[in-house]
KELOMAR-291315 format. One record per residue (C-alpha): residue number from 1; residue in three letters; x, y, z. Coordinates in steps of 0.2 Angstrom, whole numbers. Example, Ala and Ser with C-alpha at 12.3 -4.5 7.8 and 13.67 -1.06 7.14 Angstrom:
! residues 2
    i   aa      X      Y      Z
    1  ALA     62    -22     39
    2  SER     68     -5     36
! end
This chain:
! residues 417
    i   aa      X      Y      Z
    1  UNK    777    108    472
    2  UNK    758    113    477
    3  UNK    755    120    456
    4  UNK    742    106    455
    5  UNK    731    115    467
    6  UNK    731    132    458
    7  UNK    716    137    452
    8  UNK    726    143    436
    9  UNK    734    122    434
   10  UNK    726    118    418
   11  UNK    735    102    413
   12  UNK    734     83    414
   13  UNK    715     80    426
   14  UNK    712     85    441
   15  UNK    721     79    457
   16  UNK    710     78    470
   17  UNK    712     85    487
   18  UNK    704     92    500
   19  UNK    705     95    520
   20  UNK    696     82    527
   21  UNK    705     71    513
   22  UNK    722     77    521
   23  UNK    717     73    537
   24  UNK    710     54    533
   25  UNK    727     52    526
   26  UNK    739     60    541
   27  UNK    728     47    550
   28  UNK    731     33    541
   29  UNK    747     36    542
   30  UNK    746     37    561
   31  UNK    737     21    561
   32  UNK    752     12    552
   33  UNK    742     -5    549
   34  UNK    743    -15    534
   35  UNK    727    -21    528
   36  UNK    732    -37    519
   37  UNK    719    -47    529
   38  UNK    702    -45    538
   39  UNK    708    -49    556
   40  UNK    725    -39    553
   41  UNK    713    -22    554
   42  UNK    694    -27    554
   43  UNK    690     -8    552
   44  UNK    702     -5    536
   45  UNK    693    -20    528
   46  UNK    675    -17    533
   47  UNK    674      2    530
   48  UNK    681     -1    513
   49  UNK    668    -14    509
   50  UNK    656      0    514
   51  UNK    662     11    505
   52  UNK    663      3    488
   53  UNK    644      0    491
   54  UNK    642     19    496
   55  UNK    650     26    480
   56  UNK    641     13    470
   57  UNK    624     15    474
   58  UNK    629     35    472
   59  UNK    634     31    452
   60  UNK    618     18    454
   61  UNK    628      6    446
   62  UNK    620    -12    444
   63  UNK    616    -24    460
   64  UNK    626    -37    454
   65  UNK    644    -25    459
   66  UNK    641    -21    476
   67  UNK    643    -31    493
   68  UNK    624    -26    498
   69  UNK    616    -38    486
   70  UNK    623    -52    495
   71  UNK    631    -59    477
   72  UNK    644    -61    471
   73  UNK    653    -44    465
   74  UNK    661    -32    476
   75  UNK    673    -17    475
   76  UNK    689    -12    480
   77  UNK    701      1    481
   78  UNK    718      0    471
   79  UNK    732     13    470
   80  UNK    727     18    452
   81  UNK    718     13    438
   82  UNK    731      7    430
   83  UNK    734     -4    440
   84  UNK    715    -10    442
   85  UNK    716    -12    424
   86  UNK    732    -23    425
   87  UNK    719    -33    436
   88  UNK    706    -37    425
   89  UNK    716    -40    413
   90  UNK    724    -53    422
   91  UNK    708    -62    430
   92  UNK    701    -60    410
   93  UNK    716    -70    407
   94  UNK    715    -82    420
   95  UNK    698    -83    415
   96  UNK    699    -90    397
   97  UNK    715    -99    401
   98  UNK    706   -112    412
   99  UNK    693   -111    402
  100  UNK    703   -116    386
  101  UNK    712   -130    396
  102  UNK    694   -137    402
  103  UNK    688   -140    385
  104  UNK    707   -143    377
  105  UNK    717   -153    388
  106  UNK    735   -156    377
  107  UNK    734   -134    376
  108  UNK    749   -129    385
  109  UNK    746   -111    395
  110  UNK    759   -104    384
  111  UNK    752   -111    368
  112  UNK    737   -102    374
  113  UNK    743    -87    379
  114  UNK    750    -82    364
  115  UNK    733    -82    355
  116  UNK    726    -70    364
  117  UNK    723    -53    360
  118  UNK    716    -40    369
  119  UNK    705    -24    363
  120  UNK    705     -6    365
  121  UNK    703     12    355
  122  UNK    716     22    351
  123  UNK    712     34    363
  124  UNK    712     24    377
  125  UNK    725     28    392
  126  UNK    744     21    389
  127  UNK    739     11    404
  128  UNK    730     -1    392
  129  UNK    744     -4    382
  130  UNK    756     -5    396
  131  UNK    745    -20    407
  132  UNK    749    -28    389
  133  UNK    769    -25    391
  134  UNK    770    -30    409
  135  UNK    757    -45    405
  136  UNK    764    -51    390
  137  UNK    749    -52    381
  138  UNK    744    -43    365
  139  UNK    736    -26    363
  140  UNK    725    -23    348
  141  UNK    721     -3    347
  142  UNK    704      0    337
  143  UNK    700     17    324
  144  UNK    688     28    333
  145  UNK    673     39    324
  146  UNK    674     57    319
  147  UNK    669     61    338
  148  UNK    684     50    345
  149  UNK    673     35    352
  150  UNK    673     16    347
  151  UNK    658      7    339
  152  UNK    654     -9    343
  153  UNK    655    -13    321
  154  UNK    674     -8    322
  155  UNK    676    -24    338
  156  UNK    666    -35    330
  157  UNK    677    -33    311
  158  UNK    693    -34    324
  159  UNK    685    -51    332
  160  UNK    680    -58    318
  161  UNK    697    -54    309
  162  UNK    706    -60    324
  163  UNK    694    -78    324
  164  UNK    701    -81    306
  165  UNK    718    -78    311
  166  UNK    718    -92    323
  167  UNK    718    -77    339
  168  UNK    709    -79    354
  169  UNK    699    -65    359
  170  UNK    697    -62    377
  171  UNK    697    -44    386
  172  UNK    690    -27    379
  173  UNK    692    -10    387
  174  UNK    679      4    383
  175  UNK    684     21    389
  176  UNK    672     35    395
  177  UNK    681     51    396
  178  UNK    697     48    386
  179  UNK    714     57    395
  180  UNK    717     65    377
  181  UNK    700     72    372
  182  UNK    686     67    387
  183  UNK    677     55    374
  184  UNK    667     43    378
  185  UNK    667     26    368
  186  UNK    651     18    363
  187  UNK    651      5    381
  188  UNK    632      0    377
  189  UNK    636     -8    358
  190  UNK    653    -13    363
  191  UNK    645    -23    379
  192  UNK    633    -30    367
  193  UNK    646    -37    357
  194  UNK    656    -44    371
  195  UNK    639    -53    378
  196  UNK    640    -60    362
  197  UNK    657    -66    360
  198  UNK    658    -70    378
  199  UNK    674    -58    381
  200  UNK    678    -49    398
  201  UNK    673    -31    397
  202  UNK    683    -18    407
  203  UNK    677      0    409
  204  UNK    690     11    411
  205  UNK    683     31    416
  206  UNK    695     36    427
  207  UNK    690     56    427
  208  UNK    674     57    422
  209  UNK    668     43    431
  210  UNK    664     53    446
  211  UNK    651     65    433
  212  UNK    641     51    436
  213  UNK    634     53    452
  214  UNK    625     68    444
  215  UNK    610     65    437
  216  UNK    611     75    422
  217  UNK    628     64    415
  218  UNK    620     47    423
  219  UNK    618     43    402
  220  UNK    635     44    402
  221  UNK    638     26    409
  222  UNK    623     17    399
  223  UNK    629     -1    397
  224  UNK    639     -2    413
  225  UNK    628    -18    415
  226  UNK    635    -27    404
  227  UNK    655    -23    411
  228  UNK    663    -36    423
  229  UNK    673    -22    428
  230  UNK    672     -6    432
  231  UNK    684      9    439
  232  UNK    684     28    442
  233  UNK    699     38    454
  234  UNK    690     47    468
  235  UNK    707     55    470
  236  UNK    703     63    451
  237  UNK    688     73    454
  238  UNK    679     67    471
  239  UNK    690     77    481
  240  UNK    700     62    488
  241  UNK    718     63    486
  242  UNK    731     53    479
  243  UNK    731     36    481
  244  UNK    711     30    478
  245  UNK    706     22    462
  246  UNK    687     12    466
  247  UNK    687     -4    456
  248  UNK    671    -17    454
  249  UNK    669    -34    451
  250  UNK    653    -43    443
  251  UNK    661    -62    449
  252  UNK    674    -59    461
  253  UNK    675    -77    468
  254  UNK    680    -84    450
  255  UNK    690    -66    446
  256  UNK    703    -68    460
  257  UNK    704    -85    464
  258  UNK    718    -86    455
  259  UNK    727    -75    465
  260  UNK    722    -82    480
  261  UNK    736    -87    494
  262  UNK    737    -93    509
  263  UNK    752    -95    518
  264  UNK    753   -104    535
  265  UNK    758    -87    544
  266  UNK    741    -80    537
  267  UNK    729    -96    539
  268  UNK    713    -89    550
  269  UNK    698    -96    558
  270  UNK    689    -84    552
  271  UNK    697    -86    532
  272  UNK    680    -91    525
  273  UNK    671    -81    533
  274  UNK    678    -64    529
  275  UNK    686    -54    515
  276  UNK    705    -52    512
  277  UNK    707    -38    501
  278  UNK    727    -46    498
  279  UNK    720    -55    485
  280  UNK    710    -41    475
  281  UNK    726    -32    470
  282  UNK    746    -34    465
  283  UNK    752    -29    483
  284  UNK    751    -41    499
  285  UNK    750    -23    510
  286  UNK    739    -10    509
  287  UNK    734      8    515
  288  UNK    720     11    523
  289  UNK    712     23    509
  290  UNK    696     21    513
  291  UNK    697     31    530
  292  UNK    699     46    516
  293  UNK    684     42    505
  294  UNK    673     42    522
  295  UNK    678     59    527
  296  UNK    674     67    511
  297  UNK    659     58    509
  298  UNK    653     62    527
  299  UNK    659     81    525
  300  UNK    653     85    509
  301  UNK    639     74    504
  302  UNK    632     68    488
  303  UNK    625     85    486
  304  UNK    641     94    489
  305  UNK    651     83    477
  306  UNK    638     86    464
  307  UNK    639    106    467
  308  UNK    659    104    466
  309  UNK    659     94    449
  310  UNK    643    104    442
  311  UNK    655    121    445
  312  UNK    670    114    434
  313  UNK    656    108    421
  314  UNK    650    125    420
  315  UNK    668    135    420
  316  UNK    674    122    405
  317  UNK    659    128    396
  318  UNK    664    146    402
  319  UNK    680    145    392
  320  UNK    671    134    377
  321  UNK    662    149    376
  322  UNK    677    162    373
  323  UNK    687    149    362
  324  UNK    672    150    350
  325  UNK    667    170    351
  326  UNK    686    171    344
  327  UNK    688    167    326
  328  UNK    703    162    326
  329  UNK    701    147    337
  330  UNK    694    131    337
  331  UNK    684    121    349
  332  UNK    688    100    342
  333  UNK    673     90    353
  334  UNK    657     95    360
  335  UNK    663    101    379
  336  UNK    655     89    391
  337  UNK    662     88    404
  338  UNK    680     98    411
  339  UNK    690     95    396
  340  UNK    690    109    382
  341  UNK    702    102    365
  342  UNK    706    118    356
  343  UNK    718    126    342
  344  UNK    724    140    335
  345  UNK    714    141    316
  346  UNK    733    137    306
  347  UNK    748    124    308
  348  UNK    753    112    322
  349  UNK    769    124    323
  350  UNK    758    139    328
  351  UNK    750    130    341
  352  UNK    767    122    348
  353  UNK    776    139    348
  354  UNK    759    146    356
  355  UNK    760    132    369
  356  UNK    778    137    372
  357  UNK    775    154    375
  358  UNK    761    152    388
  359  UNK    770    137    397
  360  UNK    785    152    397
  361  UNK    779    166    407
  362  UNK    774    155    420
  363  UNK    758    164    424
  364  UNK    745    145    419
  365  UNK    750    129    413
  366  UNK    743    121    397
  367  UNK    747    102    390
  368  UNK    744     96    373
  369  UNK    741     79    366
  370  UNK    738     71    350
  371  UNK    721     62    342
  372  UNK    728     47    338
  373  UNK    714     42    325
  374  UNK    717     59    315
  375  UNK    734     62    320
  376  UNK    727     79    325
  377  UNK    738     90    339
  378  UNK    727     99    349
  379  UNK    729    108    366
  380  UNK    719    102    382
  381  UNK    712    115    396
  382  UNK    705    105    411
  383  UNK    697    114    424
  384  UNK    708    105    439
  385  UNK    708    117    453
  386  UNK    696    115    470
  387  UNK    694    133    472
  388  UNK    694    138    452
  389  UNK    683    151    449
  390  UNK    677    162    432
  391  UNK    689    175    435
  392  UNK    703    161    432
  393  UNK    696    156    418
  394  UNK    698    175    411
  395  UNK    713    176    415
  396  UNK    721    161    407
  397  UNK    708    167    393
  398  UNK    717    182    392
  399  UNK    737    175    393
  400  UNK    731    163    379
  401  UNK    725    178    370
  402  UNK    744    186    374
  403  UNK    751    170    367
  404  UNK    740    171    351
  405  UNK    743    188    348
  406  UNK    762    187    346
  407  UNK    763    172    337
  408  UNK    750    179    323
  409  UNK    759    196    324
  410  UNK    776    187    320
  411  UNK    770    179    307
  412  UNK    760    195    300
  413  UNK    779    202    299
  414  UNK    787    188    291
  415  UNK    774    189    277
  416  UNK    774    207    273
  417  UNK    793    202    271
! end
């Protein structure tokens, strides 16, 4: 049960965790409050409002998300960014409904809802689709370019199809570091178009979100000010374990006020006047997970987060490296962050047995996934581990090697047969 936290785990994304993280949660737990108001733990609610606006200005995303600026946006933290994506989607929703009604009065909310559509790329995370399913509302998945990412041309044909049709457009979701491939859509043409069209736009960068405190991949989130949401999973690659996904808000008075209730056993004098984070998310309770982010931020630092994701960077790129000094591999993307898409040069049986085979002995574990826009199977190596260091990147090297050698050696034999 602790495979995740091998330095030789090189499936799914990270999971963070750390010490100080542990001990933030075993805390929590002691604590045993439930959050679902300001006066029902002052401490939970506060800290977590600090907290949003510490990791915010650490991404330096726009004034206009965090509590600081006296506006109206603000952040919180949900379970997982699934379900903060269940949650813009529903305020978007919300949204336009009361919006429709305003202007056409004899348009029932059914009638209305099923008009909308929804947008996102094929490569986004199943979540997308899924807050569809549980929502009821219709998921439109857009063609990518030859490197995987959405343009804002492909959404506007798709809105301007969907107009004709008699649709209503409401709710985009642009996606930087996909799950299958870390690709990174076009977020500064696709908020364009959504200023345009006036439509809800949701970033989703789940993983590689937390790259964007450094510098260097700061490019990365380019058009962030034109979102009215925004997530990434501290308890991804910032060291904070499971449960922790941060989640922002441009407008959150007119985002969550349909969600907002009040009943007689939670009436306070001090309603107005404070923030009750029950409204902000599908549960009434909540944990107190900020008590984790603070203890990683205070022990490590924005420097020492920097250092830790810089060092995964750098071992990705470590084993990009050996994929390509080997002819017969194949790197699929650039390598931009932890993710590394590669092949075996020959048929999507060859890689599956390959996979098999490694997965087998047991020594690293690999996952693979499939381009959705190509219908291309690839296999994924993520850099997950805290303490991964390059001698573990040799040595999965070197049982991937073991794998390739008997598959092309089997196949040597069966044709000289």
């Amino acid at each position: 049960i602790v495979h995740w936290n091998s330095p030789r785990f090189h499936s799914y994304l990270p999971a963070g965790n750390c010490f100080p993280a542990i001990c933030a949660d075993m805390l929590s737990g002691v604590f045993c409050n439930i959050g679902f108001s300001w006066s029902a733990c002052p401490a939970s609610t506060d800290l977590e409002m600090v907290m949003l606006d510490w990791l915010g200005k650490m991404l330096q995303l726009p004034q206009d998300f965090l509590f600081s600026s006296n506006g109206t946006g603000g952040g919180v933290i949900q379970s997982s960014a699934s379900e903060s994506t269940l949650m813009a989607l529903l305020s978007a929703r919300e949204k336009t409904i009361s919006c429709i009604q305003t202007m056409k009065k004899d348009w029932s909310r059914g009638m209305i809802t099923d008009k909308l559509v929804y947008y996102a790329s094929t490569e986004a995370h199943c979540s997308v689709e899924k807050a569809g399913l549980l929502s009821g509302l219709t998921c439109r998945l857009l063609p990518t370019d030859a490197a995987f990412s959405l343009q804002g041309d492909i959404l506007q044909a798709a809105i301007d199809e969907d107009r004709t049709l008699g649709f209503i457009p409401f709710f985009v979701v642009g996606t930087l570091g996909t799950t299958n491939s870390c690709a990174f859509d076009n977020v500064d043409k696709l908020g364009e178009v959504c200023k345009k069209e006036n439509l809800w736009f949701h970033i989703d960068a789940a993983y590689a979100g937390a790259a964007f405190i450094c510098p260097e991949f700061r490019y990365l989130l380019n058009g962030v000010e034109y979102a009215d949401s925004f997530l990434l999973c501290p308890a991804k690659w910032l060291l904070t374990n499971h449960d922790c996904c941060a989640m922002w808000i441009k407008d959150r008075e007119n985002a969550l006020k349909p969600f907002s209730i009040t009943p007689a056993y939670l009436k306070e004098d001090v309603e107005e006047q404070t923030l009750n984070y029950r409204n902000w998310g599908i549960t009434f309770g909540r944990k107190f997970r900020s008590l984790k982010m603070w203890f990683v931020f205070r022990m490590f630092g924005v420097r020492g987060l920097q250092t830790y994701i810089r060092k995964h960077v750098s071992l990705a790129h470590e084993f990009e490296n050996l994929v390509k000094n080997d002819h017969r591999f194949e790197v699929l993307l650039p390598v931009v962050l932890g993710v590394v898409c590669f092949r075996l040069k020959g048929s999507e049986a060859q890689n599956e047995e390959m996979l098999s085979v490694i997965n087998k002995r047991g020594k690293i574990t690999l996952k693979s996934s499939r381009i959705r826009s190509r219908d291309l199977y690839v296999i994924r190596f993520v850099v997950c581990g805290k303490d991964t260091e390059s001698e573990d990147i040799l040595f999965s090297w070197r049982e991937i090697c073991l794998a390739a050698n008997k598959i092309l050696n089997s196949k040597n034999e069966d044709d000289r047969r």
